[in-house]
C-alpha positions as CSV (number, residue, x, y, z in Angstrom):
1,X,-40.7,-18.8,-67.5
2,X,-38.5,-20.8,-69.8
3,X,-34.9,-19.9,-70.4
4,X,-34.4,-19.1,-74.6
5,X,-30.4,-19.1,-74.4
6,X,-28.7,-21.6,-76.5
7,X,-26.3,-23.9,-74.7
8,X,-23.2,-25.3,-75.5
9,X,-22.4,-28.4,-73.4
10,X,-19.2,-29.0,-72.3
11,X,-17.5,-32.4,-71.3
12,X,-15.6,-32.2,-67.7
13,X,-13.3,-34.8,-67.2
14,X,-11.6,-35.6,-63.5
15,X,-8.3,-35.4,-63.2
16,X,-8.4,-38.7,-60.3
17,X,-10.3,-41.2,-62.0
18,X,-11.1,-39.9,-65.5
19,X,-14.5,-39.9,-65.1
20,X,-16.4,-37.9,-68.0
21,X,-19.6,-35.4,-67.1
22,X,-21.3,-33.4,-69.7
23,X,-22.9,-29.8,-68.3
24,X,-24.7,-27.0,-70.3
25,X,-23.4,-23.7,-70.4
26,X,-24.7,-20.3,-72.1
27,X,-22.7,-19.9,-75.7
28,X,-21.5,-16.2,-74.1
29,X,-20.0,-18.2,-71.0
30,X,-17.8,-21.0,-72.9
31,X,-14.9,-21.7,-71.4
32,X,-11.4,-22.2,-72.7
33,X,-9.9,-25.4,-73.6
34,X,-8.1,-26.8,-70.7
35,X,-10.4,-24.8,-68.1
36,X,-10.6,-26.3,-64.7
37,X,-13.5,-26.3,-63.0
38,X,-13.2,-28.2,-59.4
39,X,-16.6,-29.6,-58.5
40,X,-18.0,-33.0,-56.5
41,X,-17.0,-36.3,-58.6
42,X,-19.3,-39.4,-58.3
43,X,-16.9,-42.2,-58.3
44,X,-13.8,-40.6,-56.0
45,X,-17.0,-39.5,-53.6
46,X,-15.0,-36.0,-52.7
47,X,-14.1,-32.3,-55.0
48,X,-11.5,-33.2,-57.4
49,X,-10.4,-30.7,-60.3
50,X,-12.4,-31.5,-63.8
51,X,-10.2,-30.5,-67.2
52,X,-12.6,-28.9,-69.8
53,X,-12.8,-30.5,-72.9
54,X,-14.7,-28.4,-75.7
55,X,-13.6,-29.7,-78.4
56,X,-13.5,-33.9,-78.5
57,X,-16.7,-33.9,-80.1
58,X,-16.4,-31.3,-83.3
59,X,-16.0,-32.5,-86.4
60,X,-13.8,-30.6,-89.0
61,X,-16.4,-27.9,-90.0
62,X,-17.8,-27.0,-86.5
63,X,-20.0,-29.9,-86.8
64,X,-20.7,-31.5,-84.0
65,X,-20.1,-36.1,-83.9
66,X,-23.4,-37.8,-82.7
């Protein structure tokens, strides 16, 4: 079955290396600005804390920058 909720996708930066991952979440699970979500970063090859960053891509408006 195919999931219908609308996401919202989120850009996770790494504290370490500064490395930038974009992940979808549910609109009823957004997370605050500044959220830190500790997950498996690519480049260090071990968990490091990723900032959430909502908001570098809106426009004034709530549009959203291609």
């Amino acid at each position: 079955m195919r999931d219908r909720t609308k996401k919202f996708y989120s850009t996770l930066i790494c504290k370490e290396c500064g490395l930038k991952m974009t992940i979808p979440r549910p609109r009823a699970k957004k997370r605050k600005e500044g959220h830190i979500k500790t997950m498996y970063c690519a480049v260090c090859k071990e968990e490091r804390d990723f900032i959430e960053n909502n908001y570098s891509r809106m426009k004034k408006g709530g549009k959203y920058e291609k």
